[in-house]
PyMOL commands that place a pseudoatom at each C-alpha (Angstrom):
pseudoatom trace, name=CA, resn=UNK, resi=1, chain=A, elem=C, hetatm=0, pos=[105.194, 172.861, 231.739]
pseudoatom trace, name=CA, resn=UNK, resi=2, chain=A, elem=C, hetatm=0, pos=[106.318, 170.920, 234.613]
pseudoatom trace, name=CA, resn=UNK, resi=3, chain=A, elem=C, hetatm=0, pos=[110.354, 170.107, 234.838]
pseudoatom trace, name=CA, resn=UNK, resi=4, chain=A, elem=C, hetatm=0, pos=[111.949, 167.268, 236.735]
pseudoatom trace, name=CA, resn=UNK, resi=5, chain=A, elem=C, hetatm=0, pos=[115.498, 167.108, 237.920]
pseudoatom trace, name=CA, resn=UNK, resi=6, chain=A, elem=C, hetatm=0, pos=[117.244, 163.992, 237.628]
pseudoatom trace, name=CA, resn=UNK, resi=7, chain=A, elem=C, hetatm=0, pos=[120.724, 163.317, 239.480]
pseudoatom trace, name=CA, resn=UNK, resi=8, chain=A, elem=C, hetatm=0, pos=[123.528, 161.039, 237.293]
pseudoatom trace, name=CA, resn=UNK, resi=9, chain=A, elem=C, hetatm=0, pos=[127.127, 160.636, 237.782]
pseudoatom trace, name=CA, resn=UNK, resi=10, chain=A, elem=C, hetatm=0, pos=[129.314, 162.895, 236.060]
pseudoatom trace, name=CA, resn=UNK, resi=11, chain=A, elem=C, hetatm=0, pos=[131.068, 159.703, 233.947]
pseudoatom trace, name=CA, resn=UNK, resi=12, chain=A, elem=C, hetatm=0, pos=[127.032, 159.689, 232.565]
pseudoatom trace, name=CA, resn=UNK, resi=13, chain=A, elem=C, hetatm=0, pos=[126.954, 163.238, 232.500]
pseudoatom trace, name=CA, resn=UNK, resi=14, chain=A, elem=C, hetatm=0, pos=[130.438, 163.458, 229.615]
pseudoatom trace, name=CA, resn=UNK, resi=15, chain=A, elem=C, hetatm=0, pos=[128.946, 160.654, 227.946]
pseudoatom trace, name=CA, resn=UNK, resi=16, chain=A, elem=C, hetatm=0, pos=[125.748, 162.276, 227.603]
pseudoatom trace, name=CA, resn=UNK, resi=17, chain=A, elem=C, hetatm=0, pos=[127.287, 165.514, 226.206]
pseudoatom trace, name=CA, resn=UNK, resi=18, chain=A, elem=C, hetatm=0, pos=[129.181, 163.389, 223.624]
pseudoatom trace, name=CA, resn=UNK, resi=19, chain=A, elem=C, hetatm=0, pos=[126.029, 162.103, 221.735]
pseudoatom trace, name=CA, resn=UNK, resi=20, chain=A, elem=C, hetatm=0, pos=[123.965, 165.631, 222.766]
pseudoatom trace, name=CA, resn=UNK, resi=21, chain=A, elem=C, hetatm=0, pos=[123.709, 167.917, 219.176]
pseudoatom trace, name=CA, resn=UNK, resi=22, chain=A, elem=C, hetatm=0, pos=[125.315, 171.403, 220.148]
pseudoatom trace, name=CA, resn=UNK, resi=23, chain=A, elem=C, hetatm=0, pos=[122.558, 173.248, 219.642]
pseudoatom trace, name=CA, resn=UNK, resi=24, chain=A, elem=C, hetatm=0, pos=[120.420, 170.476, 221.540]
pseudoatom trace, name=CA, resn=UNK, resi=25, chain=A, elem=C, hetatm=0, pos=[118.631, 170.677, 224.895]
pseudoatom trace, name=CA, resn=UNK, resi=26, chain=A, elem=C, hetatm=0, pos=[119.027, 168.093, 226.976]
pseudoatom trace, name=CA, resn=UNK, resi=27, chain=A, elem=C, hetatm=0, pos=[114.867, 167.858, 226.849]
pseudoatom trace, name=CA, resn=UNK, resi=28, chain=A, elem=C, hetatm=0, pos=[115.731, 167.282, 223.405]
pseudoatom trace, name=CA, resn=UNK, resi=29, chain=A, elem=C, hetatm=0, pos=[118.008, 165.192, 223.345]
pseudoatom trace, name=CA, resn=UNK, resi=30, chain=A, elem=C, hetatm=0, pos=[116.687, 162.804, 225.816]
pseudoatom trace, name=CA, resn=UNK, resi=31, chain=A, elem=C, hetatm=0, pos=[113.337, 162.807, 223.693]
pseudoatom trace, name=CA, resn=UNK, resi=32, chain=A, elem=C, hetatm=0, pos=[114.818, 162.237, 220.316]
pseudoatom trace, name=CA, resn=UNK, resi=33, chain=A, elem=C, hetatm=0, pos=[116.441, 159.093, 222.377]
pseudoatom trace, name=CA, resn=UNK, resi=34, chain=A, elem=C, hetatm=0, pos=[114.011, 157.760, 223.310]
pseudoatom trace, name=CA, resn=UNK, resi=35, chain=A, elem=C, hetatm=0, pos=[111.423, 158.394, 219.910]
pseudoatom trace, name=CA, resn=UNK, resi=36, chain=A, elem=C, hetatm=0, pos=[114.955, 156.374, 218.322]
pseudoatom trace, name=CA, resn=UNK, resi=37, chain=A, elem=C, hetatm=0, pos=[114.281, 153.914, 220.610]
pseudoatom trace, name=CA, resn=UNK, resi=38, chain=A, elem=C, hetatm=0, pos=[110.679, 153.181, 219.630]
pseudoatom trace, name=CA, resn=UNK, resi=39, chain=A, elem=C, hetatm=0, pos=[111.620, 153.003, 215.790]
pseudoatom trace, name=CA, resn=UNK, resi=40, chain=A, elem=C, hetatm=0, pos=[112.324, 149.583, 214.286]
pseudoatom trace, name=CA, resn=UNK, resi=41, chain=A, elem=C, hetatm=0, pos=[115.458, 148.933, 213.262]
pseudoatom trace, name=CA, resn=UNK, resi=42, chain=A, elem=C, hetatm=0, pos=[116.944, 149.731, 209.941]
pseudoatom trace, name=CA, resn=UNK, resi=43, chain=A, elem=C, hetatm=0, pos=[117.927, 146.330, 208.318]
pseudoatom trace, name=CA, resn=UNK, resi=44, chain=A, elem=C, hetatm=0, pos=[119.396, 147.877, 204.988]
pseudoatom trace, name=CA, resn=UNK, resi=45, chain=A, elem=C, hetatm=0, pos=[122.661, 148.254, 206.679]
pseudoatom trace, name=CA, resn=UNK, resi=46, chain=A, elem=C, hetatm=0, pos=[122.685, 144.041, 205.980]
pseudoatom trace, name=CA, resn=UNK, resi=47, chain=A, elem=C, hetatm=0, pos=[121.780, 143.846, 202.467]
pseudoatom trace, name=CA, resn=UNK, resi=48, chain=A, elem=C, hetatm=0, pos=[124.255, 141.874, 200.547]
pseudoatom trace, name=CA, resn=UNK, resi=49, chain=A, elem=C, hetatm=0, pos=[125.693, 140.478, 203.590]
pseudoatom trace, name=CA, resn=UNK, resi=50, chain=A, elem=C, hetatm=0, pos=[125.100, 137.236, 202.700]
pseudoatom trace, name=CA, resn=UNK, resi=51, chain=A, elem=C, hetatm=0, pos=[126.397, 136.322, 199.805]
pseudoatom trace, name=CA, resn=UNK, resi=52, chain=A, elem=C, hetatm=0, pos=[124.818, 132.729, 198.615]
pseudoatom trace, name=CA, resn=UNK, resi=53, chain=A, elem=C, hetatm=0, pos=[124.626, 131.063, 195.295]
pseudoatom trace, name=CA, resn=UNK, resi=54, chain=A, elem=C, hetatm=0, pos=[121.404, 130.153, 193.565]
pseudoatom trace, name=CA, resn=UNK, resi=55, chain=A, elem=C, hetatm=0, pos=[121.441, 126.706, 194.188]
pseudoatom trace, name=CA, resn=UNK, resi=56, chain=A, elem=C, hetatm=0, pos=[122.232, 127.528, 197.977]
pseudoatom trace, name=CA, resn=UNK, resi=57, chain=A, elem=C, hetatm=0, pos=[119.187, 129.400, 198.042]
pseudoatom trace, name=CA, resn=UNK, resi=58, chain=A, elem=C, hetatm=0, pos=[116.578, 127.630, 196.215]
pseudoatom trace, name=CA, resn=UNK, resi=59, chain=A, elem=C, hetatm=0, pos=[117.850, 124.821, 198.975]
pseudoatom trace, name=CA, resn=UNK, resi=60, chain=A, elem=C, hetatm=0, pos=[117.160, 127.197, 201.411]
pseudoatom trace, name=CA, resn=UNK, resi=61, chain=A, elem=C, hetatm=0, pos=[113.758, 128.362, 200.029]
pseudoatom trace, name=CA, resn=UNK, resi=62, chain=A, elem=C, hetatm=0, pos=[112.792, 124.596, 199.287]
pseudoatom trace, name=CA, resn=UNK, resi=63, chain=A, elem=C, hetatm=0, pos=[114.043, 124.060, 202.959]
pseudoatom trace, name=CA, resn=UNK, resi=64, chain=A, elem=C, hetatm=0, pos=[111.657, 126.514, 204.201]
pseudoatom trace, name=CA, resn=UNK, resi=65, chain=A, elem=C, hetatm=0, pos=[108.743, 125.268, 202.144]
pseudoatom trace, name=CA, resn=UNK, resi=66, chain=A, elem=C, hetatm=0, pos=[108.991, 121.994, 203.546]
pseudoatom trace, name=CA, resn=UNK, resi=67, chain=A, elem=C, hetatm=0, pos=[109.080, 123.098, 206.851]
pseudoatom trace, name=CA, resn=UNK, resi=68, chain=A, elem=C, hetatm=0, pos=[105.334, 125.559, 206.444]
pseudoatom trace, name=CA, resn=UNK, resi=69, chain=A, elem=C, hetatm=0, pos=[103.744, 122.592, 204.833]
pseudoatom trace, name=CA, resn=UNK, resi=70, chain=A, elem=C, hetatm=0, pos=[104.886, 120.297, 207.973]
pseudoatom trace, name=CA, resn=UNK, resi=71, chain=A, elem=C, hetatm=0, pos=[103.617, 123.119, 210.243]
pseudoatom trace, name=CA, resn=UNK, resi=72, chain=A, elem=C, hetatm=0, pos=[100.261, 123.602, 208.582]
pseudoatom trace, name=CA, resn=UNK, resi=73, chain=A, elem=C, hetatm=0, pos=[99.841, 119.691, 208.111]
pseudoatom trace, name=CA, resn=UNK, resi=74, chain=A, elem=C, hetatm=0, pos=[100.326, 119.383, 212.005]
pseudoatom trace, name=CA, resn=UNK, resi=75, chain=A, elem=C, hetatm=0, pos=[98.201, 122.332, 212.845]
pseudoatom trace, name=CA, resn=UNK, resi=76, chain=A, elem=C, hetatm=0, pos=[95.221, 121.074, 210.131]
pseudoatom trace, name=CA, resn=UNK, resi=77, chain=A, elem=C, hetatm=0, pos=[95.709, 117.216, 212.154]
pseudoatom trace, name=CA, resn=UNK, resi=78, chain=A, elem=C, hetatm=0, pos=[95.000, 119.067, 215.823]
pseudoatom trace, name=CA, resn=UNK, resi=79, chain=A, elem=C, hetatm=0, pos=[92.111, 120.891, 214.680]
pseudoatom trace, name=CA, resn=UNK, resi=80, chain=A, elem=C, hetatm=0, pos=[91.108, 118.143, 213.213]
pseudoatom trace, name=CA, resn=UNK, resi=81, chain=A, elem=C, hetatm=0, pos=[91.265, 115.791, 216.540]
pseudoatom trace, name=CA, resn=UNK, resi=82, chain=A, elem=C, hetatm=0, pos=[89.683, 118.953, 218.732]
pseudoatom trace, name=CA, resn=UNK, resi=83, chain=A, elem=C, hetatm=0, pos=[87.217, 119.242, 216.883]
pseudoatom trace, name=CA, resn=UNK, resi=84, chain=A, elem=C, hetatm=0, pos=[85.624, 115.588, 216.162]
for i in range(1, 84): cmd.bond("trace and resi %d" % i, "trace and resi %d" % (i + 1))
show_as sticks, trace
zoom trace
């Protein structure tokens, strides 16, 4: 397996070894970066972090309802003219 040597400062270096598992390589721990990186985010950490009353939302859902049927109505009208 081929290795590469990289060069960073050593203020990088003490950062590094503050997130780096003790029992971690740096190999690993520079892949399990970057596989963390690729992941989507974990939204759950914002559930119930908007509290909102019931009428609040069904004015926000209505709000939103209005706003697809606007969107497909303008879409439907362009077809409409590029294709006649």
């Amino acid at each position: 397996m081929p290795f590469k040597t990289l060069t960073i400062k050593e203020s990088a270096y003490k950062e590094i070894l503050k997130l780096k598992k003790k029992d971690e390589s740096f190999s690993d721990f520079f892949e399990r970066i970057a596989k963390e990186k690729k992941k989507k985010p974990d939204l759950t950490r914002f559930y119930g972090a908007w509290k909102i009353s019931d009428e609040e939302w069904n004015r926000i859902e209505e709000t939103i309802k209005k706003r697809r049927n606007s969107a497909d109505k303008n879409y439907r009208e362009r077809l409409e003219k590029l294709f006649k």
